[in-house]
KOLFIPA-786201 format. One record per residue (C-alpha): residue in one letter; y, x, z. Coordinates in steps of 0.001 Angstrom, whole numbers, plus 500000, padded with zeros to 6 digits. Each point is the difference from the previous one (the first is absolute). Last residue first. Example, Ala and Ser with C-alpha at 12.3 -4.5 7.8 and 13.67 -1.06 7.14 Angstrom:
<atoms>
s498940513670507140
a496560498630500660
</atoms>
This chain:
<atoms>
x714273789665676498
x502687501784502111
x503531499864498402
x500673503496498222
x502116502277502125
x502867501816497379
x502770497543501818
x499059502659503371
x496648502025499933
x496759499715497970
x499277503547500801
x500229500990496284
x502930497698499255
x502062501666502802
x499014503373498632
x501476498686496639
x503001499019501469
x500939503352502041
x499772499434503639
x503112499584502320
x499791496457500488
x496228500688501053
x500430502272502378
x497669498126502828
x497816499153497355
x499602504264499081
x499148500467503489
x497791496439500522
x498034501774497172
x499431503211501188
x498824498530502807
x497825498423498361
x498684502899498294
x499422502249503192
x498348497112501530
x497807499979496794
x499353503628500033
x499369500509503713
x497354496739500221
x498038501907496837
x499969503529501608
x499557502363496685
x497427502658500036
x497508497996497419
x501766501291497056
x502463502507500628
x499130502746498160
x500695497978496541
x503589499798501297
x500230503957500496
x498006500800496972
x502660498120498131
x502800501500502129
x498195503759499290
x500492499755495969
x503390498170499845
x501293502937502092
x499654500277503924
x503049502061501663
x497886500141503366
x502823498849502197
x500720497370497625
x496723498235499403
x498549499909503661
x503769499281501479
x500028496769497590
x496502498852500693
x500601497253502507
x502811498440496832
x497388500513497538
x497418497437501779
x502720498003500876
x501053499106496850
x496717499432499178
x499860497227501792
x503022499082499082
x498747499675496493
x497402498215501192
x502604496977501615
x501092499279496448
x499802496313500374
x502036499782503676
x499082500343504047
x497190498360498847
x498848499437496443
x496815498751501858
x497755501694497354
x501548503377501633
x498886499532503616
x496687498339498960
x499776503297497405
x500429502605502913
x497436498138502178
x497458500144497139
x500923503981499532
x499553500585503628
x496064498433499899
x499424502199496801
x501742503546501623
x503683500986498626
x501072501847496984
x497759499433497050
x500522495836500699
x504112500700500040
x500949497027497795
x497688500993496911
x503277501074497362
x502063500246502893
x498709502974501938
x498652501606497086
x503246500781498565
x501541501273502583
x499823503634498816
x501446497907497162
x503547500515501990
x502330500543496724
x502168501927502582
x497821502655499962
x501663502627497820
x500872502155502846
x503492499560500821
x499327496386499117
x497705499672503120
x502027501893502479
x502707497623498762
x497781497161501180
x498973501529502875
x503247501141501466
x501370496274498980
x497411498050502583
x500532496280499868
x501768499507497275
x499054502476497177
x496422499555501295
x500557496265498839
x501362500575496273
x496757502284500024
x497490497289500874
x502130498004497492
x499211502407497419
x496621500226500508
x499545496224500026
x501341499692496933
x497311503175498420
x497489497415501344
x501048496995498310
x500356502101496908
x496092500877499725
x499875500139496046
x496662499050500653
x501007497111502705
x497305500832503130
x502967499707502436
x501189496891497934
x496655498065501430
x501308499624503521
x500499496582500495
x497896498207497317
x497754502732501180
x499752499340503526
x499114495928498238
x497400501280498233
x498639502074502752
x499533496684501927
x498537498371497456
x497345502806500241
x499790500062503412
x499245496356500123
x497109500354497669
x498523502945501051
x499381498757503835
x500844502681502758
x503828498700500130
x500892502928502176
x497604502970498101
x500669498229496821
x503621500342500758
x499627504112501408
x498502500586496801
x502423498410497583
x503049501544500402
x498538503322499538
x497791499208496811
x503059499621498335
x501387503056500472
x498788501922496366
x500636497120497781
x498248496513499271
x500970498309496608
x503641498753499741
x499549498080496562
x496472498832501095
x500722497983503111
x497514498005501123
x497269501832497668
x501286503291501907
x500203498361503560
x496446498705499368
x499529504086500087
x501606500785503006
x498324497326501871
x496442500259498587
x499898503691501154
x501385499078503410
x497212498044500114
x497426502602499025
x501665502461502237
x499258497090502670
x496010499881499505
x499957503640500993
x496792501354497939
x502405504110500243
x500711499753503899
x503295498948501477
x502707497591498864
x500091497669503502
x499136503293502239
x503447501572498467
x499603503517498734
x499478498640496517
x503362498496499841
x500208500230496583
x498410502815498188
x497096498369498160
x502451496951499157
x502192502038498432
x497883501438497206
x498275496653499399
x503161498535499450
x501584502579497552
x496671499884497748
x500631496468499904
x503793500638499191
x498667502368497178
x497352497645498710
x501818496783499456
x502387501808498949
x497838501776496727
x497934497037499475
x497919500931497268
x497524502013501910
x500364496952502512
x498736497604497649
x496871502149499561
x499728500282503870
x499570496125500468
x503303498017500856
x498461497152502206
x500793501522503367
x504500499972498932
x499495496328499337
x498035498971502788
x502203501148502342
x502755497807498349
x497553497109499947
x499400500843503612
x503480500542501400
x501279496291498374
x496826498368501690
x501155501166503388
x503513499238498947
x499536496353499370
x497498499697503278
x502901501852502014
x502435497217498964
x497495497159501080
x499516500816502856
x503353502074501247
x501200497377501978
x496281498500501407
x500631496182499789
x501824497502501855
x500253496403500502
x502552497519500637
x499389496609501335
x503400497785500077
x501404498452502834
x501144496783499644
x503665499176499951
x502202500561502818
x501769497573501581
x502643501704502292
x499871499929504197
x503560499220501637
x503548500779499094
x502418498199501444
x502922499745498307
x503675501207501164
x503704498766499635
x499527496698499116
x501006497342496946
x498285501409497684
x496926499330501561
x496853502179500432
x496018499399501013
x497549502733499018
x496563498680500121
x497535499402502426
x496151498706499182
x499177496740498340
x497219499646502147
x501171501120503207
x500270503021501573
x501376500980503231
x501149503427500364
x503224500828498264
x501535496861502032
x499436501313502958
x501331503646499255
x502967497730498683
x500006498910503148
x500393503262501704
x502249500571498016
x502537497731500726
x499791500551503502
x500330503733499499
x503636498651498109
x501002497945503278
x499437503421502605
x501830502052497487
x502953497168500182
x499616500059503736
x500741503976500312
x500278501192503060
x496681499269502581
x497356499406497619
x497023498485501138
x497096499060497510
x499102496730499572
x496339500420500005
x498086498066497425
x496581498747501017
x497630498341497579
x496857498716500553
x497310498280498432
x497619497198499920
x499960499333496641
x500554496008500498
x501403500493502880
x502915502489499080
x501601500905502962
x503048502100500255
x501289502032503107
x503157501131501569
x500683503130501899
x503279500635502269
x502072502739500175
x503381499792501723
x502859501315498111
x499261497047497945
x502550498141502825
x498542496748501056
x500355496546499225
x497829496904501701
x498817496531499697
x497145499044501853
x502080497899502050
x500856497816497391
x495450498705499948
x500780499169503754
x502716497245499051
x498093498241497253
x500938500568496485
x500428496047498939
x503008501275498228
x498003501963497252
x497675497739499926
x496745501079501347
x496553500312497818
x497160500483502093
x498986503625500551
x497417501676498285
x497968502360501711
x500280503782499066
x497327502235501494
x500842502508502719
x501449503795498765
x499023502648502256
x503041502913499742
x499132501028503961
x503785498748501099
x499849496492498167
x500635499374497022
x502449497393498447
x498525498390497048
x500974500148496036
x498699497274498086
x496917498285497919
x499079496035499607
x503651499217499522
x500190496271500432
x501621500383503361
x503418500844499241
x501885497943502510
x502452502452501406
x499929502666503134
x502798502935500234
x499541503828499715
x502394502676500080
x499980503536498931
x503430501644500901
x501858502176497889
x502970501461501898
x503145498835502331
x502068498710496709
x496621498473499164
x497642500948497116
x497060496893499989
x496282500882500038
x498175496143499896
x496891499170501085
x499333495711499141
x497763497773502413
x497136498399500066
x498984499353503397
x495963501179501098
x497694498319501962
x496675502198501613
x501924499803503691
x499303502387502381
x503341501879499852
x501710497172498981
x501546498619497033
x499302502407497537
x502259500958497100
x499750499488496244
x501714501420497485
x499669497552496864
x502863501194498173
x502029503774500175
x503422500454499578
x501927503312498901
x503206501941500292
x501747496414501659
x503536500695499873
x502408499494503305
x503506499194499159
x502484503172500924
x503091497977501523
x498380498382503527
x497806502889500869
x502943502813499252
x502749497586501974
x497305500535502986
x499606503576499432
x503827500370500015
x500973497753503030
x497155502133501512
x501258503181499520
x503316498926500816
x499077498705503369
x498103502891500912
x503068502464498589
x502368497984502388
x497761500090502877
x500345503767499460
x503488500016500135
x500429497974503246
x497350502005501918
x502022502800498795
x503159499157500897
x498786499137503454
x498932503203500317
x503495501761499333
x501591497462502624
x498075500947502615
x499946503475499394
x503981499710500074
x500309498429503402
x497369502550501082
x502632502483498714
x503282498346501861
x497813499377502950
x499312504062500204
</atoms>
C-alpha cells in the first residue's frame, strides 16, 4: 500500500511539473511572437476627438488608429495637437447622442498634460463600439460601426476599408470623385466617375409614321382596282375572273360566324377590299380559291382593314407557294408527309401504297389552307399561333397531320378503304377532331423522332430541322 501511494505521489508530481512546462512554453512563445512580428497600423484616422470628462463640453484631439497585433487587431486611440480641424470623429456615448465639438487650444505635442495620456486606450475589435462624425457646418451625422469579427482580422481590416470608401462615395464636392491609380500600387480606389451631361431624348409613336406610309400605300392601291369602270372591265379578262373569284368567296366565308353574318354586313365589304387590294398588290399571283380563308379570321383579330390587309400580305409572303399554279410546293409537301408516315407508322404507309394512296392528296386540303375546313374558327386561330411560332420545328403541320393519319390507322385498315372511301374518310372528319389531342399527339411525335435522330434518314433530318441539317434560328 506505501509502495503505491509512494508511486501516486510521484506520478502527480510529474504532472504538475509537465504542465508548468507547457505554461511556460506557451508564453515564452507568445511573448517571442509579440517581440518578432512588428505591429502594422491597417488604418489611421485624424482629428478624433475625445472628451475630457463626463460633464465637461471640451474635447482632445486625438488620432483612432486599427493596428493588426500578434494578439489581434486592436483599435487604439491616443491624443495630439490637431486642433485646427473644424470637423472630426467623436467618441459616443452609450445612447449614440453626439455633443457639439469645441475647439481645444492648441497643445504641443510634449506639453500633453498628464490627465489628457490617460485617455489613451486599445481594445480588442472583438468588442463593438460606435463612433460618430460631426459635420457643423451641415449639421450631420455619421456613425460607422466597426463591426466585430471574432477569426479573421484581415476580413475585419478590409470591411474597414470599405466602409470608407462608402464614405468617400458619398460626399460631394465640386469637382466631384474620380478614379485615382498609381503604377506604383497594387490596387486603385475607385470612387464616383464624371459623367457628362445628360442628354434629353424623346420618343415618338413606333409604328407612326410607318403605318401613315402604308395607310396611304392601301388606299391608292384600293383606289386603283374602284376606278376601273365596267367597260374597262369587259376588256379586262383577269381583272375580271379573279374579281369574279373574290366575290364568290367572300359570300361563303365564314358566314356562320356572328362577325361575317347577315347579307348589308359592313365586314364582307372589308374583306372584299382586302382580297381584292391583294390582286392590284400583287397582280402576277392574283387571288385563288383559299385565299379568302387566311384572311377572315385576320380581319376578324386586327378588326381595322388596313392592318389586316398588310398583315395578309405578309401570310402570303409566307405562304403564297400553296396558291403557285403549277402548285409544286404543295405536291413537296405531299411527299414529305409520306416520307414521314413511312417512319413513324410503316403498316400505314404500306397500307397506303398497296392501295394506290401513297400520293396522300386526300391531304391535300389540309395543307393547302392550314387545317381552317377542319377545325372550328376560334381552334383554327390557336392552331396557326402554334404553327406561326415554328415551334417544336418549321414543318410542325405536317406533323400535325401526321397524327391525324396515325389515330386513324385501325379505321382505314380494318375496313380495307380504297382511294375513294380514305378521301371521304378525311373530308368526314372536319369539325370532329380534338385540337389539344392532335397537337400533343404531334409533339410527341416529334420529341420521338428527335430522340432517334442519329438514326434518321438525312432528308427526314432536314425536314424536322434536326442534327447539322438544323438551320440557325433567325
Amino acid at each position: 500500500m506505501i509502495p503505491y501511494a509512494a508511486y501516486k505521489m510521484i506520478k502527480n508530481k510529474r504532472e504538475s511539473n509537465r504542465r508548468e512546462l507547457e505554461d511556460n512554453l506557451d508564453s515564452l512563445t507568445s511573448n517571442l511572437a509579440r517581440s518578432m512580428i512588428p505591429d502594422q497600423v491597417a488604418l489611421r484616422i485624424h482629428g478624433v476627438a475625445a472628451k475630457l470628462a463626463e460633464n465637461s463640453e471640451d474635447f482632445i484631439p486625438g488620432t483612432l488608429s486599427i493596428v493588426e497585433k500578434a494578439a489581434g487587431v486592436f483599435i487604439e486611440w491616443a491624443p495630439n495637437d490637431e486642433s485646427n480641424d473644424s470637423s472630426g470623429w467623436v467618441l459616443t456615448g452609450e445612447g449614440g447622442e453626439t455633443p457639439t465639438i469645441s475647439k481645444s487650444p492648441s497643445i504641443s505635442p510634449d506639453k500633453i498634460p498628464s490627465e489628457f495620456l490617460k485617455l489613451n486606450f486599445s481594445i480588442d475589435v472583438n468588442d463593438l463600439t460606435s463612433f460618430g462624425n460631426v459635420e457643423p457646418k451641415e449639421g450631420r451625422f455619421l456613425y460607422i460601426i466597426c463591426i466585430r469579427l471574432m477569426k479573421n482580422p484581415y476580413a475585419t481590416a478590409l470591411t474597414g476599408f470599405g466602409k470608407i470608401t462608402s464614405f468617400m462615395q458619398e460626399q460631394k464636392n465640386e469637382n466631384g470623385l474620380r478614379v485615382h491609380s498609381d503604377a506604383g500600387f497594387e490596387f486603385e480606389v475607385v470612387t464616383q466617375l464624371e459623367l457628362p451631361p445628360r442628354p434629353e431624348i424623346y420618343r415618338e409613336s413606333p409604328v407612326s409614321q410607318r403605318r401613315m406610309l402604308l395607310t396611304n400605300e392601301y388606299v391608292r392601291m384600293k383606289a386603283q382596282w374602284q376606278s376601273i369602270s365596267d367597260d374597262q372591265e369587259s376588256r379586262f379578262f383577269k381583272f375580271s375572273k379573279r374579281k369574279g373569284l373574290v366575290e364568290k368567296d367572300v359570300a361563303r366565308t365564314d358566314r356562320a360566324l356572328d362577325f361575317f353574318k347577315g347579307e348589308e354586313n359592313s365586314n364582307l365589304t372589308m374583306l372584299q377590299n382586302i382580297l381584292m387590294t391583294y390582286v392590284m398588290y400583287n397582280f402576277d399571283l392574283g387571288y385563288v380559291q383559299g385565299m379568302s380563308d387566311f384572311a377572315s379570321p385576320l380581319l376578324f383579330v386586327m378588326g381595322n382593314e388596313v392592318d389586316a390587309f398588310w398583315c395578309f400580305v405578309e401570310l402570303m409572303n409566307k405562304i403564297h407557294r400553296n396558291f403557285e399554279k403549277d402548285q409544286a410546293f404543295i405536291k413537296l409537301q405531299m411527299n414529305q408527309l409520306r416520307d414521314l408516315v413511312m417512319i413513324v407508322n410503316p403498316r400505314l404507309a404500306n397500307y397506303l401504297e398497296s392501295h394506290q394512296s401513297d400520293d396522300m392528296y386526300f391531304c391535300f386540303r389540309w395543307v393547302l389552307v392550314w387545317f381552317k375546313r377542319e377545325f372550328s374558327f376560334a381552334d383554327t386561330c390557336k392552331l396557326w399561333e402554334v404553327t406561326w411560332t415554328s415551334q417544336p420545328c418549321p414543318n410542325f403541320l405536317l406533323l400535325i397531320c401526321v397524327a391525324i393519319l396515325d389515330s386513324q390507322v385501325n379505321i382505314i385498315i380494318d375496313n380495307k378503304f380504297g382511294l375513294t372511301e380514305i378521301l371521304k374518310h378525311v373530308n368526314d372528319l372536319s369539325m370532329h377532331l380534338v385540337l389539344d389531342d392532335i397537337l400533343t399527339s404531334a409533339e410527341a411525335i416529334f420529341h420521338q423522332l428527335s430522340a432517334s435522330q442519329n438514326k434518321l434518314p438525312t432528308h427526314i433530318c432536314e425536314y424536322l430541322n434536326l442534327g447539322e441539317s438544323a438551320s440557325s434560328p433567325l
